[in-house]
C-alpha positions in Angstrom: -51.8 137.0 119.3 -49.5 136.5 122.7 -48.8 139.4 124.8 -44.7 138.9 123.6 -46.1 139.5 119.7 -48.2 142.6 120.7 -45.0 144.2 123.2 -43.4 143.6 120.2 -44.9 145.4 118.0 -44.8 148.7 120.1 -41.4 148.9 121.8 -40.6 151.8 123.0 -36.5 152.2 123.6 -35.6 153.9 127.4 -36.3 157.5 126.9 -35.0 159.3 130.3 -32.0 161.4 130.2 -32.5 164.7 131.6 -30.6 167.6 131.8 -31.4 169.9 134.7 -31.8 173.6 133.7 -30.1 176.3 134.9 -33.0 178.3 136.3 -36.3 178.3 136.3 -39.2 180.7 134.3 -42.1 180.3 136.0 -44.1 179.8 139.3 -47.3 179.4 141.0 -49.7 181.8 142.3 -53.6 181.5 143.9 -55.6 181.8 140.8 -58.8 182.7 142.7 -58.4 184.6 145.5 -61.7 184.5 146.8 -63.0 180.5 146.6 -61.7 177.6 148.5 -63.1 174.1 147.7 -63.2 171.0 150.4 -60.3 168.5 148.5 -60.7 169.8 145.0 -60.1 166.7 143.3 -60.0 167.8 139.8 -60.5 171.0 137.4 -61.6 171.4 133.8 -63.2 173.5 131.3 -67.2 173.9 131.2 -68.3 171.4 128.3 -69.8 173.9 125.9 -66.7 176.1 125.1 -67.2 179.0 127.3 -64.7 180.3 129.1 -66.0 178.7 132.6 -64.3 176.3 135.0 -65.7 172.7 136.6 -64.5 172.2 140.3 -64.3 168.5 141.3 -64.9 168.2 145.0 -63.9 164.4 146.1 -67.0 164.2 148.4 -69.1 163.9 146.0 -70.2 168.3 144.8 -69.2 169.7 141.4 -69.0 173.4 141.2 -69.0 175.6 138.0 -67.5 179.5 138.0 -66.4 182.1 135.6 -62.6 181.8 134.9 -61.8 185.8 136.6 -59.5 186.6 139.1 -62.4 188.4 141.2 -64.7 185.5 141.2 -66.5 184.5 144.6 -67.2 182.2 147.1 -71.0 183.0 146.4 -70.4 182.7 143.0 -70.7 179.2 142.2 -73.0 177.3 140.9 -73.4 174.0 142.3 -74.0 171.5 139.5 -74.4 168.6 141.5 -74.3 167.0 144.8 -73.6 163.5 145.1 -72.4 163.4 148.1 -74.8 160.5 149.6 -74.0 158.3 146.6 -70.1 158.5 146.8 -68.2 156.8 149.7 -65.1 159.6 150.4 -62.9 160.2 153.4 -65.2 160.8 156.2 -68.2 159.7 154.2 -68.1 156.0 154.8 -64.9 155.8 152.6 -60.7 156.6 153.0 -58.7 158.5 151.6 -58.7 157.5 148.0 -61.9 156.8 147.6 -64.5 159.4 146.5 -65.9 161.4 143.5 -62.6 160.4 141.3 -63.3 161.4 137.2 -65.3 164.0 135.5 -65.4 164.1 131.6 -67.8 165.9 129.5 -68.7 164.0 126.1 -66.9 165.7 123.2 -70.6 166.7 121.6 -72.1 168.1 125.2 -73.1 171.1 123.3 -75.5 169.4 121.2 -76.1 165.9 123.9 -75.9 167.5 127.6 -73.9 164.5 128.0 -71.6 164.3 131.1 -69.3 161.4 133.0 -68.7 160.7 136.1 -66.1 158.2 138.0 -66.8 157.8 141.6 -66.5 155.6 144.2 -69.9 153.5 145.8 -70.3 150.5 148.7 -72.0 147.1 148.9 -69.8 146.3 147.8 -66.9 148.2 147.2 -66.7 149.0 144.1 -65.8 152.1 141.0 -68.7 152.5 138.9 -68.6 155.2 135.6 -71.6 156.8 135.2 -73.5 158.8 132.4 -75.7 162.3 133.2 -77.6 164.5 131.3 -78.0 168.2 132.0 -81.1 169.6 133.5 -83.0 172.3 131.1 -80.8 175.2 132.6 -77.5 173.9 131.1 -75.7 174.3 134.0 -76.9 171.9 136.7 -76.3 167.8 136.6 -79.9 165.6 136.7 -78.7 163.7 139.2 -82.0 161.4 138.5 -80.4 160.8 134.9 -77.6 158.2 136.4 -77.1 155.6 133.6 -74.1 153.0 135.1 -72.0 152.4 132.3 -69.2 150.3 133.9 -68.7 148.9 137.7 -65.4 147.2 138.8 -65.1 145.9 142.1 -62.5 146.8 144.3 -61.4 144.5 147.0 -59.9 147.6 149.1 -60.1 151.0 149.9 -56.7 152.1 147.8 -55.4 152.5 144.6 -58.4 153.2 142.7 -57.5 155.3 139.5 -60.6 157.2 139.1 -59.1 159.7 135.8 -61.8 159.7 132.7 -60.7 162.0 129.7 -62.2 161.7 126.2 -59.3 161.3 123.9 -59.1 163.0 120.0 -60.7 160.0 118.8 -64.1 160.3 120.7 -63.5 157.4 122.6 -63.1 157.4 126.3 -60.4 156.6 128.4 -60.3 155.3 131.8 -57.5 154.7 134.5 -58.2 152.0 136.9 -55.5 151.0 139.6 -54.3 147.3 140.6 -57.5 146.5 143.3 -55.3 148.1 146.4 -53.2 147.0 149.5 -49.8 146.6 149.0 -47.1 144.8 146.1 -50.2 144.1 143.5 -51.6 140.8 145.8 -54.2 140.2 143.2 -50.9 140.2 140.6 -53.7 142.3 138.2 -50.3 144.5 136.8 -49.5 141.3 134.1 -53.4 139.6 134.3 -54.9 140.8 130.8 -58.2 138.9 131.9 -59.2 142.0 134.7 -59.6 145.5 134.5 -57.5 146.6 137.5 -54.0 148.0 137.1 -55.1 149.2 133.0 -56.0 152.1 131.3 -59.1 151.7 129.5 -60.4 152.1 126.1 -64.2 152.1 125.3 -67.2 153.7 123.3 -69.6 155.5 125.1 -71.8 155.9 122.0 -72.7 152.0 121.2 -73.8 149.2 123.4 -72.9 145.6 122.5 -76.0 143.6 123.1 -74.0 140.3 123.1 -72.1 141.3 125.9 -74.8 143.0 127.8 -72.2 146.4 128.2 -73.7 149.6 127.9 -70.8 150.2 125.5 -69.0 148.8 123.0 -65.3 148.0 122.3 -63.4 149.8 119.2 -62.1 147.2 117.1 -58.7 148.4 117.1 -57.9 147.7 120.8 -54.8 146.0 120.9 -56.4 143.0 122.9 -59.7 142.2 120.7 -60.1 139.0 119.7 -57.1 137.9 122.5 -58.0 135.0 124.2 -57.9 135.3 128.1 -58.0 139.2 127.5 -60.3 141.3 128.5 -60.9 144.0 125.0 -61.7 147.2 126.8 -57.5 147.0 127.9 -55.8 149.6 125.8 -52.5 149.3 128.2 -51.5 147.4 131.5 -48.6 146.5 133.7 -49.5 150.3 135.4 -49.6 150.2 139.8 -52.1 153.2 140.1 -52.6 155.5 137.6 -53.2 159.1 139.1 -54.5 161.3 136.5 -53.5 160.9 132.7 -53.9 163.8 130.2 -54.0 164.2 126.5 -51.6 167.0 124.7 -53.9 169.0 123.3 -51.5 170.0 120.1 -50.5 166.2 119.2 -52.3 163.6 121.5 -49.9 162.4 123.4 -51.1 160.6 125.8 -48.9 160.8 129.7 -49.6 159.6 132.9 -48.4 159.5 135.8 -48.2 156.1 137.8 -47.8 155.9 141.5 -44.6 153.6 143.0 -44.7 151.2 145.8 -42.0 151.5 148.3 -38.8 152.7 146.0 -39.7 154.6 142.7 -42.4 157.0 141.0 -42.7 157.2 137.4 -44.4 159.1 134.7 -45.3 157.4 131.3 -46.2 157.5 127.9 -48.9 155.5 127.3 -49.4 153.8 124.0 -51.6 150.9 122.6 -51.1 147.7 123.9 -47.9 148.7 126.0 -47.1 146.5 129.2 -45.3 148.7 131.9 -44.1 146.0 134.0 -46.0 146.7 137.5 -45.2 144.3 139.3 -42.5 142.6 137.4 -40.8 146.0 137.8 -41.5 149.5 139.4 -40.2 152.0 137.4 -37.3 151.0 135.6 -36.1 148.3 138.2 -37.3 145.1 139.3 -39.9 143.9 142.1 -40.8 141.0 141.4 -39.2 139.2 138.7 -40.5 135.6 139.1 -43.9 137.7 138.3 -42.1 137.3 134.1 -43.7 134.4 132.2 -42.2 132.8 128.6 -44.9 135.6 127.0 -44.3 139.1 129.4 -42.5 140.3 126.3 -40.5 143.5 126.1 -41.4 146.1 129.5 -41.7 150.2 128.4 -39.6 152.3 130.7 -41.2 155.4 132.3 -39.9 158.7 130.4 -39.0 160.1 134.2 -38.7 158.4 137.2 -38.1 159.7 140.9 -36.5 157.8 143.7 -38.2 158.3 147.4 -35.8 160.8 148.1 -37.5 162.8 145.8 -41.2 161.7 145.6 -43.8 159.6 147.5 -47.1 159.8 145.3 -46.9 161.1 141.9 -49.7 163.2 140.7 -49.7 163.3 136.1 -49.8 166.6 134.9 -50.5 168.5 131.6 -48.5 169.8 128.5 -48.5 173.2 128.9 -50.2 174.4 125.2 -51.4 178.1 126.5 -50.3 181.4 125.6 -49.5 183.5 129.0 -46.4 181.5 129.1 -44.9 181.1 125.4 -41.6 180.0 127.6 -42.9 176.5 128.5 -44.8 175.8 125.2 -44.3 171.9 124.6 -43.1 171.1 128.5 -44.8 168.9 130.7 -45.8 170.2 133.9 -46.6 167.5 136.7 -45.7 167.5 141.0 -45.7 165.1 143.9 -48.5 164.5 146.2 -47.2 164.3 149.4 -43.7 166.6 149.0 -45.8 169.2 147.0 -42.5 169.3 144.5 -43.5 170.9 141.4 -41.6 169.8 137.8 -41.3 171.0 134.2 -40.2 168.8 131.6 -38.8 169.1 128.1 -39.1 166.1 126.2 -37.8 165.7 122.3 -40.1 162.7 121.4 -37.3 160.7 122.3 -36.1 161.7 125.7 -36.5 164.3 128.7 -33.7 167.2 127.6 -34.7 169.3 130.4 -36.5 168.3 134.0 -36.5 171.2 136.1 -38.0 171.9 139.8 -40.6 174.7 140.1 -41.3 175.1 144.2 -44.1 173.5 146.2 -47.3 173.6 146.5 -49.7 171.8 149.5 -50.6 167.9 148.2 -51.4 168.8 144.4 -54.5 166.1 144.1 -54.4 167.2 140.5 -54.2 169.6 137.5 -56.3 170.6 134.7 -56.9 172.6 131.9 -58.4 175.9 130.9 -60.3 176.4 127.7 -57.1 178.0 126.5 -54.7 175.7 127.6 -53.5 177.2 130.7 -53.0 174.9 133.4 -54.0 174.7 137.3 -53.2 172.8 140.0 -56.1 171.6 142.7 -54.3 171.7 146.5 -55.8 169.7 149.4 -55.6 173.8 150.9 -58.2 174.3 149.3 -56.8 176.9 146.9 -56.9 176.8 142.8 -53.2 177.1 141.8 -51.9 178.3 138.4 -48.1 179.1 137.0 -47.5 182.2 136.2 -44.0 184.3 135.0 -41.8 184.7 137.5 -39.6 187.0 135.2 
């Protein structure tokens, strides 16, 4: 099967046509008050269903608190620190390097089971790890470490670093193209490495024949491809900074970071190539990088010029109840301009993209139990939107 056959198969026609709307509903607001974090990195719900929040500190500390208003700094409960195990900024690392991915296995309640995505040296490299819980239920055993994956990273940048189980049980991973500058490795089109892909793999088998501590689902697009590496559920992507599943129909969105001209924000869908560094966004970079079998190059669903982003940071679809409003739109912002967006999208196209204000460098959102949605601010603070009617 050639990449052109397996593009083929999954074309997706160009999707973005937004209308701007008139005004906005919502806003942000300081969802706790009383806690700061050091780079809060990442934010999701406590594993076992409760109604508690997970605080991802890039350094290398994981914090759990009730989800109230009133909660405090003393409050937390630090699950784990891994701080001399992760490089980070100021830590032997740079800027994007650090504690990267957190994902707790869909059974946790039963297994204890959690992931982590982090950053480690000699040499440089990403390595996904599993951890079991520690009799209280609350605290990582950092002694459990069991290295799952390891990819080598040539430099200090574009390192992906978002883990999320998916609704099939399987987990997914977002690695970027190995860093510097223009894809030098050209990994964007190379189906034989895992940089510049999001990944696709079981965390519940290992394949003895090829020594992983998982296995590979047999419906990946690229099993049984020769020169293709199976764990590859889609490629072509620059640096994927946090992807999320809609929790209502699986959707799967991401949001990829541009080189010098455009940032995008995709759907991502098996086996779909989306063109880094052929193209970045919708318009070409390096267009001697097509071969006879690049096949047919997915558009982003939204795209921003450098007038109006520099570092895209992938968001959520809103699917709570505080703001019934929004229900369906896709929230996402900008990492270095702090710009804020909503989105409306039809299944075929963007019918609304509307600004929402600023917050400082949004590293990332996350989800509630409920499906309310945060936003983790190099300030410190835990963001959330909120009415503004």
């Amino acid at each position: 099967m050639t990449r052109f056959a397996v593009a083929a198969a999954v074309c997706l026609a160009a999707l973005f046509a937004p209308a701007v709307a008139a005004q906005q509903s919502v806003t942000t607001a300081v969802a706790f008050e009383h806690l700061s974090f050091e780079r809060p990195i990442y934010l999701c719900p406590m594993g076992d269903g409760t109604d508690r929040l997970v605080v991802v500190e890039q350094q290398g500390r994981v914090y759990l608190f009730d989800n109230r208003p009133g909660v405090r700094q003393n409050d937390r409960h630090l699950m784990i620190d891994f701080v001399e195990d992760v490089i980070s900024p100021g830590h032997r690392g740079e800027n994007e390097e650090g504690l990267l991915g957190l994902a707790f296995h869909p059974d946790f309640a039963e297994n204890g089971q959690v992931f982590l995505h982090y950053s480690a040296s000699d040499p440089k490299r990403n390595v996904l790890s599993r951890f079991t819980m520690e009799n209280d239920g609350i605290t990582i055993d950092r002694d459990s470490e069991e290295v799952i994956l390891e990819q080598r990273q040539p430099f200090w940048n574009h390192n992906g670093g978002m883990i999320a189980f998916g609704p099939d049980g399987y987990l997914y991973i977002a690695l970027g193209d190995g860093g510097a500058a223009g894809d030098t490795l050209k990994a964007g089109q190379d189906l034989n490495t895992l940089l510049a892909k999001i990944l696709r793999i079981d965390v519940d088998q290992t394949d003895e024949a090829r020594g992983t501590n998982y296995a590979v689902p047999e419906d990946n697009p690229f099993v049984g491809v020769d020169g293709a590496r199976p764990e590859i559920w889609a490629y072509g992507l620059r640096n994927v900074w946090r992807f999320s599943f809609d929790r209502e129909d699986g959707t799967l969105w991401a949001g990829d970071v541009g080189q010098n001209a455009w940032e995008e924000i995709n759907i991502i869908r098996r086996g779909f190539n989306y063109g880094w560094r052929i193209r970045e966004g919708r318009h070409d970079f390096d267009a001697n990088d097509r071969t006879d079998d690049t096949g047919l190059l997915v558009d982003p669903v939204i795209e921003h010029s450098r007038r109006e982003a520099m570092s895209i940071t992938g968001g959520y679809v809103y699917r709570g109840d505080d703001l019934p409003q929004i229900d369906g739109y896709y929230l996402y912002g900008d990492y270095e301009r702090g710009t804020l967006w909503m989105a409306q999208f039809d299944g075929r196209r963007i019918r609304q993209l509307v600004e929402i204000g600023r917050v400082h460098r949004p590293a990332s959102f996350g989800e509630d139990r409920d499906g309310e949605v945060y936003i983790c601010s190099f300030d410190g603070k835990i963001y959330r939107f909120v009415s503004n009617r």
